[in-house]
N, C-alpha and C positions, 0 to 999 in steps of 0.2 A: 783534394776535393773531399767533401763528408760525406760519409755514408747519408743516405733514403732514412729516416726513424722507422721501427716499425710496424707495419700497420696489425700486424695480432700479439695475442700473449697465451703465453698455453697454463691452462691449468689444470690440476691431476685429481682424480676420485679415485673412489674404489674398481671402479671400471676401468679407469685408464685416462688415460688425457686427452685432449679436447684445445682446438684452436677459437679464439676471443678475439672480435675486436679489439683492441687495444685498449679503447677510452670507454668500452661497456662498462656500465655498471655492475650489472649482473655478472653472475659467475657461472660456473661449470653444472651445477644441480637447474639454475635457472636453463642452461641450455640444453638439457637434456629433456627438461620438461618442455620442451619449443615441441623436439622433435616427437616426442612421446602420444601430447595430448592435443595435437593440432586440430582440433573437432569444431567446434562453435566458431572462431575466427573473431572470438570475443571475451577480452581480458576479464580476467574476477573485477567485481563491481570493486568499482575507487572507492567507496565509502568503510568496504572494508578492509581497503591496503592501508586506508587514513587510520583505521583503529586501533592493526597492527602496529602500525608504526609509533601509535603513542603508547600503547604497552611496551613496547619494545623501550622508547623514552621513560616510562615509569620503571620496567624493571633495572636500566642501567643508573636513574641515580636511587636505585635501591640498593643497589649492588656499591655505587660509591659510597653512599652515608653509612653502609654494614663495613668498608675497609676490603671486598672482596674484589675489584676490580681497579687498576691501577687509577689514579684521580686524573692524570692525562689521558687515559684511555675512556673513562667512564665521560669524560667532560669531551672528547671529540665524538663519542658517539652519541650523547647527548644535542650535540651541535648540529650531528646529522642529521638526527633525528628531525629538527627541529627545519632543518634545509628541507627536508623531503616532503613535510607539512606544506611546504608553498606551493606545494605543488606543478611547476616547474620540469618535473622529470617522470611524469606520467609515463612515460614511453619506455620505462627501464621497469615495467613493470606488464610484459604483458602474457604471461603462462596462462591460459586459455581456465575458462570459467569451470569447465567441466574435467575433471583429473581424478585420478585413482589418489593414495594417500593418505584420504583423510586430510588435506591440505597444505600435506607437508612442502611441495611445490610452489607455493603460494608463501607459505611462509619462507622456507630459502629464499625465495625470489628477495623478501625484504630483508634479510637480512644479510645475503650479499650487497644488494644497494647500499642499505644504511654503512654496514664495513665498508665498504670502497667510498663512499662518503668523507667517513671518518679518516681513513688513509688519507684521502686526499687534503684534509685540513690540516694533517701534522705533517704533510709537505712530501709524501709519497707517492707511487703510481698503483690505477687500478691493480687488484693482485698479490702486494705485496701484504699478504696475511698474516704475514710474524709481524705488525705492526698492529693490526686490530684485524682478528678474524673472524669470521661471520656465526662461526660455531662456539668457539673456546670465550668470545667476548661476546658480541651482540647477543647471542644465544645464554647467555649463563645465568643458570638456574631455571632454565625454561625448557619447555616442548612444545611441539606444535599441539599438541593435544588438550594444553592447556592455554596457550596464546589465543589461539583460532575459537575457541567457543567462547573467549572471554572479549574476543577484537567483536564476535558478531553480536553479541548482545548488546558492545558499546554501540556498532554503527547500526543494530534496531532500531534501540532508542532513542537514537537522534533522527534517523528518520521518522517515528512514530507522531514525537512531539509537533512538528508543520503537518502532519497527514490529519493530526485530532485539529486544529486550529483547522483545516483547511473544511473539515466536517461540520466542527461551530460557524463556520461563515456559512457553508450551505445552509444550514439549518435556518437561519437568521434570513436568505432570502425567499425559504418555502416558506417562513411566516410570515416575510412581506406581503409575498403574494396571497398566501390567506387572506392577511388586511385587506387588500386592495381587492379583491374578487369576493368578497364576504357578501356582498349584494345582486351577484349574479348569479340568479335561476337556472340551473341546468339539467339535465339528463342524467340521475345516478343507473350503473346497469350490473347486472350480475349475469355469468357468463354470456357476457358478450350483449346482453338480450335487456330490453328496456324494464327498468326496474322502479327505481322511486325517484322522487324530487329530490336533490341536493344544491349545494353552493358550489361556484366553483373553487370557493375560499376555503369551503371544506374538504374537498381534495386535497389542497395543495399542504391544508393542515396533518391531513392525513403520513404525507409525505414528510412534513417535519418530524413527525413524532417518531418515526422508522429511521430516520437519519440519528435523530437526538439521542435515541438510545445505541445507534454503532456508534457515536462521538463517546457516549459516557464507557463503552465498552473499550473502545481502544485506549481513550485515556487510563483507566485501572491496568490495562493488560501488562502496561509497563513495568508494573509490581514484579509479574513474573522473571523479569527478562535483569533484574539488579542483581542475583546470583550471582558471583564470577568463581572460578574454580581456577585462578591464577593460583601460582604455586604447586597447582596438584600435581605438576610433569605428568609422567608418560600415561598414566591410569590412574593418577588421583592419591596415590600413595604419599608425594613429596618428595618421593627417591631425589636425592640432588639439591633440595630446596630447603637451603636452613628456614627453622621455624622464624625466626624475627625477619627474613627477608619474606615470608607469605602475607604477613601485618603489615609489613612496612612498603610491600610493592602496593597491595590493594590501597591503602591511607593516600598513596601517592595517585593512584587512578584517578579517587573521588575528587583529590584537588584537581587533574590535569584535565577531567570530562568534567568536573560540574555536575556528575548525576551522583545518585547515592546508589551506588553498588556497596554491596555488601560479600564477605570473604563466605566461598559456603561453608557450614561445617561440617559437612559431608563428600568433598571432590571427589570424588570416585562418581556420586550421582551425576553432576554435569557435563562430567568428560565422557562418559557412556550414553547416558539416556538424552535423548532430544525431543522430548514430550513439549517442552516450552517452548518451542518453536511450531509446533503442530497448534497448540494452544493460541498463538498469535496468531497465526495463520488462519485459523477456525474464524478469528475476530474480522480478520479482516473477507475472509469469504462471506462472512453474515454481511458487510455492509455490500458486499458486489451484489450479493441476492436483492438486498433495497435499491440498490443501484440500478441494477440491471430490471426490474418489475417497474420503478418510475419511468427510466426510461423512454421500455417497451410503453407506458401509459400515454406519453407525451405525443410518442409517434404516433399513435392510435389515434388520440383525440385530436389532434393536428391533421392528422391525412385527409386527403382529399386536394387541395380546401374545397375543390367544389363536390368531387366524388366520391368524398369520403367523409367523416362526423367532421371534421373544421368546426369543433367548438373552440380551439385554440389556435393561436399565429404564433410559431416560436420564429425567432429573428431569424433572418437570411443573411446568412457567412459566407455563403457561394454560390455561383452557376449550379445546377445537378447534372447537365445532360451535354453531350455532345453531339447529339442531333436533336432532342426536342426543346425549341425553343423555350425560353421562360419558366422551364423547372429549376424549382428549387427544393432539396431533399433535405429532414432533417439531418444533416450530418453531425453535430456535436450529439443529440441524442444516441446516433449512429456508435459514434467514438464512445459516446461512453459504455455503451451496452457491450462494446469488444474486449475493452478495457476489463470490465466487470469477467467477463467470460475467461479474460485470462487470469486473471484472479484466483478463480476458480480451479483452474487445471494446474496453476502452480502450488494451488491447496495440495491437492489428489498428489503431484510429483514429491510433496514436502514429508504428508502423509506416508507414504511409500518409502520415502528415504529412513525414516525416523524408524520404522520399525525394521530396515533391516539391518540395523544395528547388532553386532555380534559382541556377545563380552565385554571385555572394558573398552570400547573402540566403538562409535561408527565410520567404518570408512567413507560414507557417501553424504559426509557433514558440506562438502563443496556442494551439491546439488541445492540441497534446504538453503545454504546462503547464498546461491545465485537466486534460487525461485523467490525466498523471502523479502529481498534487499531489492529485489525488482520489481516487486506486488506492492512494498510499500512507497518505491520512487515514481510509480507510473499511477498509483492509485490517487497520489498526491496533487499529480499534475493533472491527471482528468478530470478531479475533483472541480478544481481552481477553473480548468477551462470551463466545465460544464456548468460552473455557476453561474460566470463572467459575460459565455457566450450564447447560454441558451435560458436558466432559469432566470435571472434578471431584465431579458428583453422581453418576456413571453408577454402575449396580450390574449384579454378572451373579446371572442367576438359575442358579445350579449345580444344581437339580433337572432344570432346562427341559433345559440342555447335556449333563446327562450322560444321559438320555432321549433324545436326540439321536443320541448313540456309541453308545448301546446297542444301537437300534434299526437304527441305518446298518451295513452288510457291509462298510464302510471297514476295518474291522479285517485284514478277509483279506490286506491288503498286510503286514502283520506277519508273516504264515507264507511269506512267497514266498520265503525264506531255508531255511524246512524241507521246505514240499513242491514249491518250482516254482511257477513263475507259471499254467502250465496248471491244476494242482491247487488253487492257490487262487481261481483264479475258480469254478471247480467249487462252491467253500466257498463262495465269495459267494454263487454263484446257488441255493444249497440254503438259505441262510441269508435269503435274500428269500422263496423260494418256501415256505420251513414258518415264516417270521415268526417263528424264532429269534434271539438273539443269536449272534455267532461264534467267542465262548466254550464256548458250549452243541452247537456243532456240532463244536469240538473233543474235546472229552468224548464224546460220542454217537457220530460217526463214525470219528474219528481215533483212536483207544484215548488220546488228551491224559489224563490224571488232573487233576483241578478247580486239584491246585496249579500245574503246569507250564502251564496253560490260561493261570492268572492270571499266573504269572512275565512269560510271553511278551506277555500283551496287557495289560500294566504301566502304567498313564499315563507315568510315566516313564520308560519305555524307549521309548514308542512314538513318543512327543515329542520325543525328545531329537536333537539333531543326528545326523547317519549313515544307516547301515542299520539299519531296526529289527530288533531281534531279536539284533542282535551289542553 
């Protein structure tokens, strides 16, 4: 009768040894960090275990075409590499987002995976590291110090490019609704308080133009983020990194991303300083602040609809209430205002990380890439909904808006061209006190005849750029 196969394998550190599932991917540094950093109960963002891993694929056929890594070894961890991209084995990767390090737990993580990989396609079992080891091979000529700042630039960047596209579609439906509200009269107000005549199309233009510029700002900001400080190892020196393999892994990134990174010539500065990250960060906090004031506008001019300004109907996505019948609450404004606000706080956490960078090291470079890699995957996705679900259905009620002018003395800033701004408060405060229009008090008080009344308090003359009235 056969022995049971079985079910662990032990393997050894500097600490001592440790029992493995058997068929784990991971190795002994990975399960250490299980137990170490069990915090968040939420692995490092997949976008940057994807980045490592294609550095990890660039440095090994760097390492092959230099002669420095056996052509069997360099071509099964190549293969690995290439398995782990399918993504497929998400689950052999989960050491918690938040880790001491400086990310070196994150990095082990993939490069025991990718070794056991590669064991496994020259016909080995997890473990057996005289055949491809996760340090001696996957690892040669690298450090987390320079993998990990170089993986997170790659998976910025690629998150960036759909966040800018997803900001040119916004912008594109705040100018629809320009177009389409270009001819409705509305209530302009400064704090809070009735102010002048506007469009409601020139709001909404308002609001392109605050988007247009975070789209043009996150687009540039990419510039910053093509730096990579591959090759630099432990502090940026090279220690371990022949010079033709620093050329020759970066030539190999730009093929493998399709972005133009460039080698720095300085790595000591990237592997230390995390200013460019605070810097992307800043860009994208500036759009939450546009984000988060639209919004907050939408809900304002939407509320009610009856007990509140209701110059706007944004579409209804849900029930609001579980006991008052028939509400319905802006929720995508809702979501996106949250959204924005988290933005924001993982600005301040990124900020905070970046300067407390000591020497040639920050160790709290995992915080900046959870905060950053998650501000621009959530900023993407609100975007998209917020366009889809709330700015493209939005309608103005032009009974509600023009009721609005009607009723408000805002008009009287139209005549301060004929009678003096003494005189026309005069109008205002007659035109509140007999609950007139200030049309009507032109005619009655002023000798205005109905037509010169209308000429003067015009929507479009009163709307228009300048001084009204001229």
């Amino acid at each position: 009768m056969s022995a049971n196969p079985p079910e662990h394998r032990t393997e050894t550190d500097l600490l001592g040894s440790r029992s493995l599932p058997v068929h784990a991917l991971y190795g002994i540094h990975t399960l250490r960090a299980l137990d170490n950093f069990s915090v968040s109960g939420k692995p490092a963002n997949y976008h940057l275990i994807e980045a490592i891993i294609i550095v990890k694929k660039a440095a090994a056929m760097a390492n092959k075409r230099l002669g420095k890594l056996p052509a069997e070894t360099a071509a099964a961890i190549i293969g690995a590499c290439d398995e782990a991209l399918h993504g497929e084995y998400k689950d052999q990767f989960p050491v918690d987002a938040f880790q001491g390090g400086a990310g070196t737990s994150t990095h082990m993580n993939v490069n025991e995976v990718i070794a056991n990989l590669a064991i496994l396609r020259l016909g080995g079992q997890p473990g057996q590291y005289e055949l491809v080891h996760p340090i001696d091979h996957v690892n040669y000529s690298q450090s987390t110090n320079d993998v990990y700042p170089t993986a997170l630039r790659i998976a910025a960047i690629r998150l960036l490019r759909p966040l800018a596209k997803a900001f040119a579609s916004l912008q594109e439906a705040l100018q629809q609704k320009e177009q389409e509200f270009a001819d409705v009269l509305k209530l302009g107000r400064t704090q809070l308080m009735d102010a002048l005549p506007m469009t409601a199309g020139q709001g909404f233009g308002a609001y392109a133009k605050a988007v247009a510029r975070d789209r043009w700002r996150l687009y540039k900001v990419e510039e910053r983020l093509r730096e990579v400080n591959i090759g630099g190892t432990a502090i940026g020196t090279g220690l371990n990194a022949p010079l033709k393999y620093i050329y020759t892994v970066t030539d190999l990134l730009q093929d493998l991303t399709g972005l133009g990174l460039a080698r720095s010539e300085y790595p000591m500065d990237p592997t230390q300083n995390m200013d460019v990250f605070v810097e992307v960060s800043g860009m994208l906090k500036a759009a939450a602040a546009s984000l988060l004031k639209i919004s907050n506008d939408l809900r304002l001019l939407a509320s009610g609809p009856q007990g509140g300004i209701g110059e706007l109907k944004l579409p209804a996505v849900q029930a609001g209430s579980s006991i008052m019948p028939g509400k319905v609450n802006p929720v995508i404004a809702e979501m996106m205002g949250q959204t924005a606000m988290r933005i924001i706080a993982n600005d301040s956490s990124i900020t905070m990380a970046a300067m407390s960078g000591q020497l040639e090291l920050n160790a709290f470079t995992p915080l900046i890439a959870e905060c950053l890699l998650e501000s621009l995957e959530m900023l993407t996705r609100a975007v998209t909904l917020f366009e889809d679900k709330c700015i493209r259905g939005i309608e103005a009620d032009r009974d509600r808006c023009a009721e609005s002018v009607e009723r408000s003395s805002a008009l009287a800033t139209a005549m301060v061209d004929y009678v003096g701004y003494e005189e026309a408060s005069r109008l205002a405060k007659t035109a509140q006190q007999d609950k007139l229009a200030v049309k009507d008090i032109l005619v009655r008080d002023y000798n205005f005849s109905e037509e010169e009344a209308a000429r003067i308090l015009n929507p479009r003359q009163v709307t228009k750029p300048g001084i009204p009235g001229k």
